[in-house]
C-alpha positions in Angstrom: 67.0 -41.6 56.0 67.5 -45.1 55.9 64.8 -46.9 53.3 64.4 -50.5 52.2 61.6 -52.7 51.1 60.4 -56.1 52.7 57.8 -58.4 51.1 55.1 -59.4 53.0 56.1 -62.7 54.3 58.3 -60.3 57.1 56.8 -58.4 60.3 58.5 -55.3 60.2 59.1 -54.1 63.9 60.2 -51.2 65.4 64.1 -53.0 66.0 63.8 -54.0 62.7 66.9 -53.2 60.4 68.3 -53.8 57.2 69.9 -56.7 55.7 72.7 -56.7 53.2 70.2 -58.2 50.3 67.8 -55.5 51.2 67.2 -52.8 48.4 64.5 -49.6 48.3 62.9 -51.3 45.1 59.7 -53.0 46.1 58.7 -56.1 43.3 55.2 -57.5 43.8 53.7 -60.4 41.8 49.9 -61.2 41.8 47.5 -62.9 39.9 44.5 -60.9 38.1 40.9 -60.8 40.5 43.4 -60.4 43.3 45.5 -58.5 45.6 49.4 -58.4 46.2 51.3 -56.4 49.1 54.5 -55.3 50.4 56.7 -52.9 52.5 58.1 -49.6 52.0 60.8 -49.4 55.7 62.1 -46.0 56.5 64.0 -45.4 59.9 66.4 -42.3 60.5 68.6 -41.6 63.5 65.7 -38.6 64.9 62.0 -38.0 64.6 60.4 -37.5 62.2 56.9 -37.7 60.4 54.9 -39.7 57.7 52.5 -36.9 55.6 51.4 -39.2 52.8 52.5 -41.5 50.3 51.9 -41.0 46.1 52.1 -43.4 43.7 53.0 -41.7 39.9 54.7 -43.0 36.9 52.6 -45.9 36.5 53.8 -47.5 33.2 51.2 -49.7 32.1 47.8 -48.4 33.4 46.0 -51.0 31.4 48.0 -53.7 33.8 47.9 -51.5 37.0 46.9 -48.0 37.4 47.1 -45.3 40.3 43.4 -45.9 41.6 44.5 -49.7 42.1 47.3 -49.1 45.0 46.6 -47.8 48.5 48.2 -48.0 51.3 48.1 -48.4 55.0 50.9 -47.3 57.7 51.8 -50.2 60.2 50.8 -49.5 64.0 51.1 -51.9 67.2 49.7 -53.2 69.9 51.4 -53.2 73.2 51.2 -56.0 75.7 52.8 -56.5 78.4 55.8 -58.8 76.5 56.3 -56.7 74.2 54.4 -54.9 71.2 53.8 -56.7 67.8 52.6 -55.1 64.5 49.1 -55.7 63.4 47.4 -53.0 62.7 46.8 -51.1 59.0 46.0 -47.7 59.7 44.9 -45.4 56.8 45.3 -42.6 59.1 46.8 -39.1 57.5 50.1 -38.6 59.2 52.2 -41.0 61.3 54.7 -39.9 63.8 57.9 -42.1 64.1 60.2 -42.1 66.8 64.1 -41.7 66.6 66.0 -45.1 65.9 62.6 -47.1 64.8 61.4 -48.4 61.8 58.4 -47.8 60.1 56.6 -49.8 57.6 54.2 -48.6 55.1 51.9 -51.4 53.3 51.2 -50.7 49.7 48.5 -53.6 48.6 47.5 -53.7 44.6 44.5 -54.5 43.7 44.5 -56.5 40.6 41.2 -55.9 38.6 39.9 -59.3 36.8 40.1 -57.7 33.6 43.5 -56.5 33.7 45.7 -57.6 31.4 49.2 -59.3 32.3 52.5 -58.4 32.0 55.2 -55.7 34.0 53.7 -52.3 35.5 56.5 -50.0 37.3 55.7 -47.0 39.4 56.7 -44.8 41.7 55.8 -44.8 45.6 56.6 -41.4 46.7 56.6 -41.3 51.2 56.3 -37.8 52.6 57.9 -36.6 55.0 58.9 -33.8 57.6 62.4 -34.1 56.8 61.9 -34.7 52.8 60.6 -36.7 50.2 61.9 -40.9 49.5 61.0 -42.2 46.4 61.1 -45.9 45.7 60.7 -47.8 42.8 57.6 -50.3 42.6 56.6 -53.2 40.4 53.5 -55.3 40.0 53.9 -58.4 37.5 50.2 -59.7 36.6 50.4 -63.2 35.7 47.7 -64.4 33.3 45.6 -66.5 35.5 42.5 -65.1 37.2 41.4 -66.3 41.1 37.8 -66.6 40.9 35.7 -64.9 42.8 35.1 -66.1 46.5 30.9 -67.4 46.0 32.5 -69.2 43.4 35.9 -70.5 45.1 37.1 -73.8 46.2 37.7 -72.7 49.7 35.9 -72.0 52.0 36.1 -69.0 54.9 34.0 -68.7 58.4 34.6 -66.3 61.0 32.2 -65.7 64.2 30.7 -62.6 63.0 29.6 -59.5 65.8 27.7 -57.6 63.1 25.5 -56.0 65.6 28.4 -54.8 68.6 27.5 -51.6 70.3 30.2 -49.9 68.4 27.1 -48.6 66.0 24.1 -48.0 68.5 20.2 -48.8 67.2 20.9 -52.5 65.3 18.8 -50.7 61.9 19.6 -47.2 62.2 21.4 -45.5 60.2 25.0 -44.9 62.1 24.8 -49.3 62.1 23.5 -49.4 58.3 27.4 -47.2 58.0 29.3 -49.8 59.9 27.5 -52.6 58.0 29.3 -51.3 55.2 32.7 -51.1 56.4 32.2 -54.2 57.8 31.4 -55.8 54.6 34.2 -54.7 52.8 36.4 -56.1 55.2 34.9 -59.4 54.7 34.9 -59.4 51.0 38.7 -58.4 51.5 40.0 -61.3 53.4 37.2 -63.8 51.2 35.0 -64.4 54.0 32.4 -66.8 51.6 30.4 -68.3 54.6 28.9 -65.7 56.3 27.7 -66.8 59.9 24.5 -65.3 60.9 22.6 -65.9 64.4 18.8 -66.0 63.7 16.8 -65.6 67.0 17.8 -61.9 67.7 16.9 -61.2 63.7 13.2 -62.7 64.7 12.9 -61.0 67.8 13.4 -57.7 66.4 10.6 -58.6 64.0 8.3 -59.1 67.0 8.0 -62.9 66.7 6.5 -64.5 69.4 4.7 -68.0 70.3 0.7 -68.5 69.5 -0.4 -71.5 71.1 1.7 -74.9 73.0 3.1 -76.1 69.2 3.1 -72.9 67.0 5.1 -69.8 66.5 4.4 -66.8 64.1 8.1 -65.8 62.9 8.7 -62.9 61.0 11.3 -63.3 58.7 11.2 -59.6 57.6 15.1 -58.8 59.2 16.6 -62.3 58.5 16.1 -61.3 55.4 17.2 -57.7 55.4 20.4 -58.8 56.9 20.6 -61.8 54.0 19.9 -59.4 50.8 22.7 -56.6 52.5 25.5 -59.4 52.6 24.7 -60.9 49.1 24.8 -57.6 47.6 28.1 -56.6 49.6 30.0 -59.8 49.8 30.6 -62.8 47.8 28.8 -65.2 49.4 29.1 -69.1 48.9 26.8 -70.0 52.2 25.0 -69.2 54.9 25.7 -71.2 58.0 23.7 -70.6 60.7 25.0 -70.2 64.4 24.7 -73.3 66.6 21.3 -73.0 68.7 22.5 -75.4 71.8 24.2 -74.0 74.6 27.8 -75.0 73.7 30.2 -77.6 74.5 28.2 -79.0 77.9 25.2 -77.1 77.4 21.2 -79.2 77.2 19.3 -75.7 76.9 18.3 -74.2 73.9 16.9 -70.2 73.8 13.4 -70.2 72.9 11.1 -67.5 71.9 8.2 -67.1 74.2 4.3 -65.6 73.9 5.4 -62.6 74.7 8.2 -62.6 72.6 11.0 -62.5 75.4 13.5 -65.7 75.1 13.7 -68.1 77.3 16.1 -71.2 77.8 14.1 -74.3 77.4 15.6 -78.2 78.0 16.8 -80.4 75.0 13.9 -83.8 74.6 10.8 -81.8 76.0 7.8 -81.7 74.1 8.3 -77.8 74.4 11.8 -77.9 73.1 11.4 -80.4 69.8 8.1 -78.1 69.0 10.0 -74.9 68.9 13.1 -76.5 67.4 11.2 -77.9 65.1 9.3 -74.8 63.8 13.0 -72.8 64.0 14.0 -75.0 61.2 11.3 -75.2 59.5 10.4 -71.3 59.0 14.5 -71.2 58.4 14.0 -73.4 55.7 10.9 -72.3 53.8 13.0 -68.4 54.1 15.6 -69.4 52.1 13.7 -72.0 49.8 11.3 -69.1 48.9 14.5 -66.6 48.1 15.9 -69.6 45.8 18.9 -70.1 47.7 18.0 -73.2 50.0 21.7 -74.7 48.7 23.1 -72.2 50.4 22.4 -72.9 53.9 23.8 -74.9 56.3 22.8 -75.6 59.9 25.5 -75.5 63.3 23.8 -77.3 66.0 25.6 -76.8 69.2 29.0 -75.8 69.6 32.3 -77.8 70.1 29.5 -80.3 71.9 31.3 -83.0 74.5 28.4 -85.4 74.5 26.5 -86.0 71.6 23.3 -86.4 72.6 22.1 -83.0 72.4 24.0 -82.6 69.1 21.9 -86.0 67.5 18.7 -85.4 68.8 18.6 -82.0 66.6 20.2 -83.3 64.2 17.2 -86.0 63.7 14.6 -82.6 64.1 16.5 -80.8 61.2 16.3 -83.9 59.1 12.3 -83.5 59.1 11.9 -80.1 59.3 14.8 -79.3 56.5 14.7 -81.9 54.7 18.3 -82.1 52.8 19.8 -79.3 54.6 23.5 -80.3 55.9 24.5 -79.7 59.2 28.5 -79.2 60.4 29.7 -78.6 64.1 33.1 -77.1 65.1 34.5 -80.3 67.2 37.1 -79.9 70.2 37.2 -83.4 71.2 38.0 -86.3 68.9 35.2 -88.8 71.2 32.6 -86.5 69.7 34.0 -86.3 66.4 33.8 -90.3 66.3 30.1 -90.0 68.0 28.7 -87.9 65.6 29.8 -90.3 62.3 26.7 -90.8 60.4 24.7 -87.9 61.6 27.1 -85.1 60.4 27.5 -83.9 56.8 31.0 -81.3 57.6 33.2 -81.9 60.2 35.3 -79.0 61.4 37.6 -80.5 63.9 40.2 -78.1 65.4 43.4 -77.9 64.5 45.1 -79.8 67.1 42.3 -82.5 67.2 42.7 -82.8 63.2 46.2 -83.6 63.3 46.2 -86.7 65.7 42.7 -87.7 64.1 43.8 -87.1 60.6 43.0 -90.8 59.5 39.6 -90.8 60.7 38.5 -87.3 59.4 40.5 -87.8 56.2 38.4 -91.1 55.9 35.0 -89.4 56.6 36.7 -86.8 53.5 37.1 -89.4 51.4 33.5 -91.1 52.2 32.0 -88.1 51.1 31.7 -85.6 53.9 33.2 -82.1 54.1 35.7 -81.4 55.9 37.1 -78.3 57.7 39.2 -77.3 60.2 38.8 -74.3 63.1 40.7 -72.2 65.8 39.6 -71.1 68.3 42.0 -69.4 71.3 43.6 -73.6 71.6 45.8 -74.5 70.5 48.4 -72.1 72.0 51.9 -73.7 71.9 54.4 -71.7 69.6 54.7 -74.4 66.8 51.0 -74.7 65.5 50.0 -72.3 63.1 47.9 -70.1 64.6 46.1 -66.5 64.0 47.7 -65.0 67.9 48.7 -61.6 67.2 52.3 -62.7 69.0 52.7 -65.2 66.1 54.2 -63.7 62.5 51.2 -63.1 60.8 52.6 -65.3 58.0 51.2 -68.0 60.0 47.6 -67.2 59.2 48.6 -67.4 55.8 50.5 -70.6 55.9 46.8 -72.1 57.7 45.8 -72.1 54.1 48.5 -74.1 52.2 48.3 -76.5 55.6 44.8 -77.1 54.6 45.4 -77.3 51.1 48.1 -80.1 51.6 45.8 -81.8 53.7 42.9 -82.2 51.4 40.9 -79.3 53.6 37.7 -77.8 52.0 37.1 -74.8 54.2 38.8 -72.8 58.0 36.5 -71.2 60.5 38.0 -69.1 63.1 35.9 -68.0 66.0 36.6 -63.9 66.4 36.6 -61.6 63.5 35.2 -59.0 65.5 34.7 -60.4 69.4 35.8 -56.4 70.8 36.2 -57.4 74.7 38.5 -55.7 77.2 38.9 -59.3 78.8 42.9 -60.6 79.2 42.0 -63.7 77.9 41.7 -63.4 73.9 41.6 -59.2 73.3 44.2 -56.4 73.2 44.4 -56.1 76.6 48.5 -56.0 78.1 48.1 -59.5 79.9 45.7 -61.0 77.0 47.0 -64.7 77.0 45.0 -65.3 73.5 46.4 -62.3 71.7 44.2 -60.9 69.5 42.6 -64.2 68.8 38.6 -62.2 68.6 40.6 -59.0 66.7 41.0 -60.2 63.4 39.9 -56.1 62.7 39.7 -53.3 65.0 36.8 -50.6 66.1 37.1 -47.6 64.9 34.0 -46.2 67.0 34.5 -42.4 66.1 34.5 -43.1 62.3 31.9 -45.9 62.7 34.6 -48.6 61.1 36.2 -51.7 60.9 39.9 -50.9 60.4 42.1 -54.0 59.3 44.7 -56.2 60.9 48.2 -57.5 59.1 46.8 -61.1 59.8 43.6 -60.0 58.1 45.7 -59.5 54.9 47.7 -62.4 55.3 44.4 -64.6 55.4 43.2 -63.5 51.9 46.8 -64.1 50.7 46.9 -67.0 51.7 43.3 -68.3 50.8 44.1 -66.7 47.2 47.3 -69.5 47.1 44.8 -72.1 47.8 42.7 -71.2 45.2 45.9 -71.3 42.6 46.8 -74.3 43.7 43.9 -75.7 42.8 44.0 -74.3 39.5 47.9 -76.3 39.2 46.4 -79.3 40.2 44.1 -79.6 37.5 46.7 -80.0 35.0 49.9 -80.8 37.1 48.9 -82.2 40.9 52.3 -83.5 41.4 53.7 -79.7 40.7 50.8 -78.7 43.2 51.9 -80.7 45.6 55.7 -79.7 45.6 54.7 -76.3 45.7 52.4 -76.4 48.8 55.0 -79.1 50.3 57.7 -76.6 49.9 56.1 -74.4 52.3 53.5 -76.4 54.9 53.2 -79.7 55.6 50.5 -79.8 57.8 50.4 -77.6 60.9 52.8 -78.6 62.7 55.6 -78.9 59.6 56.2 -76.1 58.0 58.9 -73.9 56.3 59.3 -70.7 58.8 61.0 -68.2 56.5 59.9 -65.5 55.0 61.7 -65.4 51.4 61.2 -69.2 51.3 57.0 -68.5 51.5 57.9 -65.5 48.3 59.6 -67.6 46.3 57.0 -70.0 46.4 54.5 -67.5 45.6 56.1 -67.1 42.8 56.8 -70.3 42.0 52.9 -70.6 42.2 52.0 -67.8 39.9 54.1 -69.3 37.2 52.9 -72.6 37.0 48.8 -71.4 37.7 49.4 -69.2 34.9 50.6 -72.5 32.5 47.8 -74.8 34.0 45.1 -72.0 32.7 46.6 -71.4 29.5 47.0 -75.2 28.4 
């Protein structure tokens, strides 16, 4: 049996082989309130099976112990150009074909109490054809990440919660995927949790009572509110846009009979019910004490700003002090909406060419973002595709944090479509772009992705990098520099993006102990 260990800068493939600086000792380096990961490789010349992994011998529980490490075998997803590895499945056994490799993910979770300093251990893979044993280290630096409500980054992803992977949207068999859900998002830091109000209210039975007035029941709003904050770290709540996107001059309106109905933007009908939308939004969360928690999004990647203003002037009187942030895909409509929007959230690829303008708006005060969504697709932007080395989504966050960014909202955590354009289907030309985690529908799951884990390694860089900057920006800046520029310019290569880790770990660990 051939064994080796890769960090987790490297997508391990099936082709995948060794390399002469390659050794079976896996060395992992992560900050306390905060995971670290790498790979375990095995490959032999016939078939064979994966029965378990063990992790004994742990030398310092009170830095690391046994019930801090799990693990997750690697599995792919076949398109038509080939198959990539994405997928962390916790699943029992693993069968491995003659010839290929096989990675298994250990990932540590470092407690915030734990104290620093060297823990070694033993991972011990199973096997049909014998036991492999290799030699694992976690070094806890003594800096803590905060918690993500109380980061400096923020994290947005289009959120599914109610799919018809879990049936009745209360019953029990959904309040079981809730959960599973959740902890995926508290894994990757998901802090701004989206949430699309209208079907909450309709549930409730809310319905129009006369031309001006609606009675809205707030009752599973509010269920849905109290089960994230007391299962994810939450930082905000941004509400879905209401506007039909991009184009769009209709807005879905709840009629008498509590059926919705599309109405059109500047009727009397329309600025009534918009009106009273925000309003009862408003006066929910003011009355739970978190009104500094919500945000509004008005209409979607809009292309003419009209729709997007006149809301935006409805809001202001309705909510009063409530910010309002758009994902933009055009620059024209990023420069239309200047003095009516409080966060802009340009895309990637609109950022880059705009960056004087929205690093102006940064510096005037605004907040400032940036999004992807499916575009853009060329091979040298940083991107979450699943064709891309995952490394990429965690590069997106030292991008941002060279470029001054505040927060990254990707469109599809869990958009589960058969369609070829952004799913797991072979000719998918958006790969994976709405899988960030997978359905597990027997098991009523969310089962995690490689990019996934990538993300929450790479927003827990940006958060270290803040902590170096308060005593040493230059030092913060070299660091991030040595690995991404913007997202475009970066440093490709997997040791480089360890090394700097490291790098990072040691100098966070003298900013907070100055």
């Amino acid at each position: 049996m051939l064994t080796f260990a890769r960090n987790s800068a490297y997508g391990v493939f099936r082709n995948t082989r060794e390399k002469p600086t390659d050794t079976s000792r896996l060395c992992l380096h992560g900050a306390k309130n905060a995971i670290c990961a790498g790979q375990l490789v095995l490959r032999e010349h016939a078939d064979f099976e994966i029965t378990g992994v063990r992790f004994t011998n742990f030398s310092a529980p009170y830095v690391l112990n046994e019930g801090d490490v799990r693990y997750y075998y690697q599995d792919f997803i076949k398109y038509n150009d080939g198959e990539y590895p994405d997928i962390l499945s916790d699943a029992e056994t693993v069968k491995v074909g003659a010839e290929c490799s096989q990675s298994v993910w250990v990932v540590a979770d470092i407690k915030a109490e734990a104290l620093s300093g060297l823990c070694t251990f033993d991972a011990v893979v199973c096997t049909t054809v014998g036991e492999f044993t290799f030699p694992c280290s976690v070094r806890v630096y003594n800096v803590t990440v905060p918690d993500a409500d109380k980061a400096e980054f923020y994290l947005e992803y289009f959120l599914d919660p109610f799919t018809d992977l879990a049936g009745d949207r209360w019953g029990e068999d959904r309040m079981r995927f809730l959960s599973s859900f959740a902890e995926s998002l508290s894994m990757i830091r998901n802090n701004s949790i989206d949430i699309i109000v209208i079907p909450l209210l309709t549930d409730a039975k809310s319905k129009r009572v006369s031309g001006t007035e609606w009675e809205l029941d707030f009752t599973y709003v509010e269920k849905y509110v109290d089960f994230m904050m007391k299962n994810v770290p939450v930082k905000r709540f941004a509400v879905r846009s209401i506007i039909a996107s991009v184009n769009g001059d209709v807005l879905p309106m709840i009629d008498y009979d509590g059926s919705v109905k599309n109405v059109k933007y500047k009727t009397p009908e329309a600025e009534a019910w918009l009106y009273a939308y925000f309003k009862g939004i408003y006066e929910f969360f003011e009355k739970k004490g978190i009104l500094g928690m919500l945000q509004f999004r008005l209409q979607d990647e809009p292309h003419y700003t009209d729709c997007w203003i006149w809301a935006r002037e409805i809001c202001r009187k309705a909510a009063p002090g409530v910010k309002c942030g758009e994902p933009i895909d055009e620059h024209p409509s990023g420069l239309g909406l200047q003095g009516h929007i409080d966060t802009y959230i340009p895309r990637i690829n609109v950022y880059e060419p705009g960056a004087d303008y929205y690093d102006r708006m940064r510096a005037d005060g605004k907040e400032l973002w940036v999004y992807s969504c499916c575009f853009p697709e060329e091979a040298w932007w940083l991107n979450k595709f699943i064709d891309h080395p995952f490394r990429h989504s965690r590069m997106m966050s030292w991008a941002c944090y060279e470029r001054k960014i505040q927060g990254f909202l990707h469109w599809g955590y869990n958009y589960w479509s058969d369609t070829s354009l952004y799913g797991t289907s072979p000719a998918a030309r958006f790969k994976g772009d709405g899988f960030i985690v997978y359905p597990d529908k027997e098991n009523l799951r969310v089962i995690p992705s490689t990019r996934l884990l990538a993300t929450a390694e790479g927003i827990i860089e940006y958060e270290l990098l803040k902590i170096v900057e308060k005593t040493d920006p230059a030092e913060a800046h070299a660091i991030c520099a040595s690995v991404a520029r913007s997202f475009t310019d970066y440093n490709d290569d997997p040791e480089n993006l360890e090394f700097a880790h490291i790098r990072l770990l040691q100098a966070a660990e003298e900013a907070a102990n100055r």
